[in-house]
N, C-alpha and C positions, 0 to 999 in steps of 0.2 A: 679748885674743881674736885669732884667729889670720884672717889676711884671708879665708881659705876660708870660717869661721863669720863672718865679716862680710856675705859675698857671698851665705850662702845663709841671712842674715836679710835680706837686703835684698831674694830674688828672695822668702819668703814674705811679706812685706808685700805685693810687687806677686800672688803668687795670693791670696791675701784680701780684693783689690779684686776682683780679677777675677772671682772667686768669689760675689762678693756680687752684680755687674753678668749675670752670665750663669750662674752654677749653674757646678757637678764640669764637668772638660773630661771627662770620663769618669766613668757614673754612678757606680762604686764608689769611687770616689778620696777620701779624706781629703784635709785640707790638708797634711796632713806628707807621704804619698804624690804629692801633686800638686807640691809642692814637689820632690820629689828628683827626680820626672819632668822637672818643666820643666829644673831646674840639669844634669841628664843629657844632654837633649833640647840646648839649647843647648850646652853642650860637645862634645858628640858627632861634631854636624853639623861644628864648626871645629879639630877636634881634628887633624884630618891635614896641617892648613897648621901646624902646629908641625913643630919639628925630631924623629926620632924617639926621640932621649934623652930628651925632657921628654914625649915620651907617654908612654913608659914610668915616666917619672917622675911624672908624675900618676896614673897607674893605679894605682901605689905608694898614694900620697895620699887614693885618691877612695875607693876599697873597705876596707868597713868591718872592725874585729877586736871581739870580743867575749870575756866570760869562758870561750865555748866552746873559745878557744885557747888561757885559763890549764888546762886541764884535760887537755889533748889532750899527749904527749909525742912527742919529734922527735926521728927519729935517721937523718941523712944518712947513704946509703950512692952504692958504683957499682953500678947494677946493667947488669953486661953493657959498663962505659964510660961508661953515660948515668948524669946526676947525675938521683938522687932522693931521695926523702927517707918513712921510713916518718912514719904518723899511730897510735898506738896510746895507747891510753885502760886505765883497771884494770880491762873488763869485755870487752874486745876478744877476741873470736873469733880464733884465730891459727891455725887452719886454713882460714880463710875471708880472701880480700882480694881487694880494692874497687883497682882501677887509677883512679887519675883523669887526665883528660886535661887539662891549664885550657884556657880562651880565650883570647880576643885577638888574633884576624885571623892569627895564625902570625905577627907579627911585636909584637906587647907581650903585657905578661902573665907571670907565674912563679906561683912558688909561694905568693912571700911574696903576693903581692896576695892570691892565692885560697885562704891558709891557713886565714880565717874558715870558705869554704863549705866545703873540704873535713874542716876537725876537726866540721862538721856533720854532715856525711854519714857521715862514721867510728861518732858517736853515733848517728844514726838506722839506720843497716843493723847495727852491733854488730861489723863484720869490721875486721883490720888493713887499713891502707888503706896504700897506693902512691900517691902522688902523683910525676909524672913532667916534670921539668924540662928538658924536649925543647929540640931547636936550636930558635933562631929565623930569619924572614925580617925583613930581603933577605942577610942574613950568610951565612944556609944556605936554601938555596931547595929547592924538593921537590923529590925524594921525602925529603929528611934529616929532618922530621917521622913520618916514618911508619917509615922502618927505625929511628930510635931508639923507638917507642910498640914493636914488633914486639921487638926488641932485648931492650926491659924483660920482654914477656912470654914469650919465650925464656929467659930466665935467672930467674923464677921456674919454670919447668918444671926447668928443670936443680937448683934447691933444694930441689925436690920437692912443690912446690903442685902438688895433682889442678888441672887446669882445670877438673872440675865445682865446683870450690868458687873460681869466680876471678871475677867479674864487671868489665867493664871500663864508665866511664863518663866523660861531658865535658860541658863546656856551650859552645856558638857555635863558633869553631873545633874543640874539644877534642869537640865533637858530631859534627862531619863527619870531623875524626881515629877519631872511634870506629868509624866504620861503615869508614871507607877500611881501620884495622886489621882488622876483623872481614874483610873481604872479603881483606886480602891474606894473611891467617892461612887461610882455607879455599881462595881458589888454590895455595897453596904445601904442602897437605895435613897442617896441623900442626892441634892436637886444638883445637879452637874454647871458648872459655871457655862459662859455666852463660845469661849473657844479657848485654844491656848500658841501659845509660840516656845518654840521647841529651838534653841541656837546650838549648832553643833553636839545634839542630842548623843551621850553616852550610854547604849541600851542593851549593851552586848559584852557582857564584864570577862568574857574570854577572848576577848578580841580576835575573832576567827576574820575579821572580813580582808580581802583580797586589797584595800587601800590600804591597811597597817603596813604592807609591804612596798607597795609600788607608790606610794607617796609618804614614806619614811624619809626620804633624804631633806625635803622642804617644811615637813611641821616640827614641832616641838614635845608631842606626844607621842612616846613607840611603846610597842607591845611591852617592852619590861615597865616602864612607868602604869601602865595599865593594871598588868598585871598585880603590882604592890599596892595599889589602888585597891583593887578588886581584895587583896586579901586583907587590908586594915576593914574592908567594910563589910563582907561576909563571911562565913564560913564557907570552906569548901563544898559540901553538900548544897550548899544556897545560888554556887555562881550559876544556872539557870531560873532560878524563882523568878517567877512572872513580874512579882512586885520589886524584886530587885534590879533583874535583867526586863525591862518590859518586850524586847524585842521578841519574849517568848508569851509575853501577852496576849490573853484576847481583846482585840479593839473595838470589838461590836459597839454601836451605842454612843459612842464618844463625839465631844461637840468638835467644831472644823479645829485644826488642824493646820498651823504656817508653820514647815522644816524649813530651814535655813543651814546650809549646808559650804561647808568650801572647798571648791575643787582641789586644793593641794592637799586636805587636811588627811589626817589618818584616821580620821573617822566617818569621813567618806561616804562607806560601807551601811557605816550603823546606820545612817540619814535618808540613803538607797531603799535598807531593806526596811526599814521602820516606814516608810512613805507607801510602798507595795503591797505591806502587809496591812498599812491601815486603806489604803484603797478598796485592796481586796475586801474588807470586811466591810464595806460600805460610808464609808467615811468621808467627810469631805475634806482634804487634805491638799496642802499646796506646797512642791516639791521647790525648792528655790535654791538653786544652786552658785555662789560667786565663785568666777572663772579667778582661775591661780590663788585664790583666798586661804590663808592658815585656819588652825582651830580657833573660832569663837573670836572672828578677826572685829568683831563688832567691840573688845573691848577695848581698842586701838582706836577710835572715832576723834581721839584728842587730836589723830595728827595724820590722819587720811581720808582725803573724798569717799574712799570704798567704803571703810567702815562707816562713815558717817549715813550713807547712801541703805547698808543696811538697818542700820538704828532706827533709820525713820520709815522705811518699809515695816521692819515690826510694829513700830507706832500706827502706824497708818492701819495695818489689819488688828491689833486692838484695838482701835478705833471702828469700827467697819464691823467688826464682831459684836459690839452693842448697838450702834447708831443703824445700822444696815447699807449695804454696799452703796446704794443712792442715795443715800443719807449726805447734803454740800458740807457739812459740817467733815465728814471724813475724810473726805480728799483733800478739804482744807488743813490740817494736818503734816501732809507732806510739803505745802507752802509755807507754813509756818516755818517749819525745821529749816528748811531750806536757808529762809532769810535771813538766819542765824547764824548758819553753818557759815565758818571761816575760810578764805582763801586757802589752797593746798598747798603754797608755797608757805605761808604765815605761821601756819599749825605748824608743818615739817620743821619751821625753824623753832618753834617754842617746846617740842619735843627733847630739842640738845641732841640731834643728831647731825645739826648741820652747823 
């Protein structure tokens, strides 16, 4: 047994007392769910006093792969310079592609970690998918995130993707990439993709919001990880730049909009006020909040209904975002995934937590 499954039967022993002594540290929470929360939760918080090769190498380690990436086929390309890599399936729409951004503070994170969620999202929305293997910080410091996201979708316009048929999306950094894209694609007057999907969107690089506090004890991201985040990727003078923090953005203009957000998460906050702010500016925006959900709990889908539930809600409105809301082909989408998706006891066990 590998000491990683040593260590996270060792923290489920200590939630099954704890469980027993005082109930779910969150009403919905399973033991298996409570588990990967607490083993997140404590790594999370200590993760940044590592050196930044073995975060990255953990992050390798920690996210999970499933049969959904025996299924999914992969073909590295340049697009534009910047490395990426297509996601395409035997049923893939190839008029239709899905840009994804990954996470990981702009300084850990590729592709490989986030291959799981994205060959999900491929199957849930039905379109060829882009995944985009952008520079990272403190090697490349911003803007070099964002002229390679811009880069990528520059050179599918030059291949001849319509941008009504392009939707771009991310989760935690690759969420606040999404929007900085969107916003420097419409100052620069180039044709705006069909919408975008925003997963536990990081938009707020001084982390002021009121969840950093009051839902610190359930996620795996606090203000000090934010923080070393925020300083590998900008300068000081930069943590409110619009392109980098977009929460200081203007959003005038910008195509619809799905925040997906989780109630436990520490960033909370940013998904709240980034939903308000793009409201208010006339946007069509859809606030979608999962009750008791960690950060970006969609990249967990290998071995829980919730995640999986979210996965294919984003597929389904990238789907809906090209096809139109009445379009059968869109809601057929969320059937598909469905008929896929594995029992919650099956997953939980092929997870190695039980």
């Amino acid at each position: 047994m590998s000491p990683f499954l040593q260590f996270a039967r060792a923290v489920r022993g200590v939630v099954r007392v704890q469980r027993r002594l005082r109930g779910p540290l969150r009403p919905s929470w399973d033991e298996n769910f409570e588990t990967l929360a607490t083993i997140l939760h404590h790594y999370g918080k200590r993760s940044t006093h590592l050196p930044l090769g073995a975060q990255r190498r953990a992050a390798q380690a920690i996210l999970p792969r499933s049969r959904v990436v025996a299924e999914t086929q992969f073909e590295a390309v340049s697009a534009g310079g910047v490395e990426a890599e297509w996601f395409r399936r035997e049923d893939s729409d190839e008029s239709r592609v899905l840009v994804y951004l990954h996470g990981g503070g702009y300084s850990i994170g590729s592709l490989n970690t986030h291959r799981d969620l994205i060959s999900r999202l491929a199957r849930a929305s039905g379109a060829l998918t882009l995944g985009v293997e952008y520079r990272l910080a403190p090697e490349h410091r911003f803007p070099a995130q964002l002229d390679d996201a811009v880069t990528v979708y520059d050179w599918l316009l030059e291949r001849g993707y319509d941008p009504k048929r392009i939707v771009i999306a991310g989760e935690s950094a690759g969420g606040g990439l999404t929007v900085s894209t969107l916003v420097q694609l419409r100052d620069t007057g180039r044709p705006l993709p069909a919408g975008a999907v925003c997963i536990s969107p990081w938009v707020d690089l001084e982390a002021t919001g009121a969840s950093m506090r009051t839902n610190r004890r359930f996620d795996y991201v606090d203000r000090n990880v934010i923080r070393t985040f925020a300083k590998r990727f900008v300068e000081p003078s930069q943590l409110t730049h619009p392109l980098a923090a977009p929460l200081h953005a203007e959003l005038h203009g910008l195509p619809p909009l799905l925040i997906q957000a989780g109630g436990a998460e520490t960033l909370l906050d940013d998904s709240v006020r980034l939903a308000e702010r793009a409201e208010a500016a006339g946007i069509d925006v859809e606030l979608e909040i999962g009750e008791d959900m960690i950060h970006a709990w969609h990249l967990f889908a290998a071995g829980f209904d919730e995640c999986k539930r979210a996965v294919r809600r984003a597929g389904a409105f990238t789907a809906q975002c090209v096809l139109g809301s009445d379009a059968p082909e869109a809601e057929g989408y969320l059937e598909h995934e469905a008929a896929h998706a594995g029992p919650h006891a099956s997953e939980n066990q092929r997870s190695g937590f039980s």
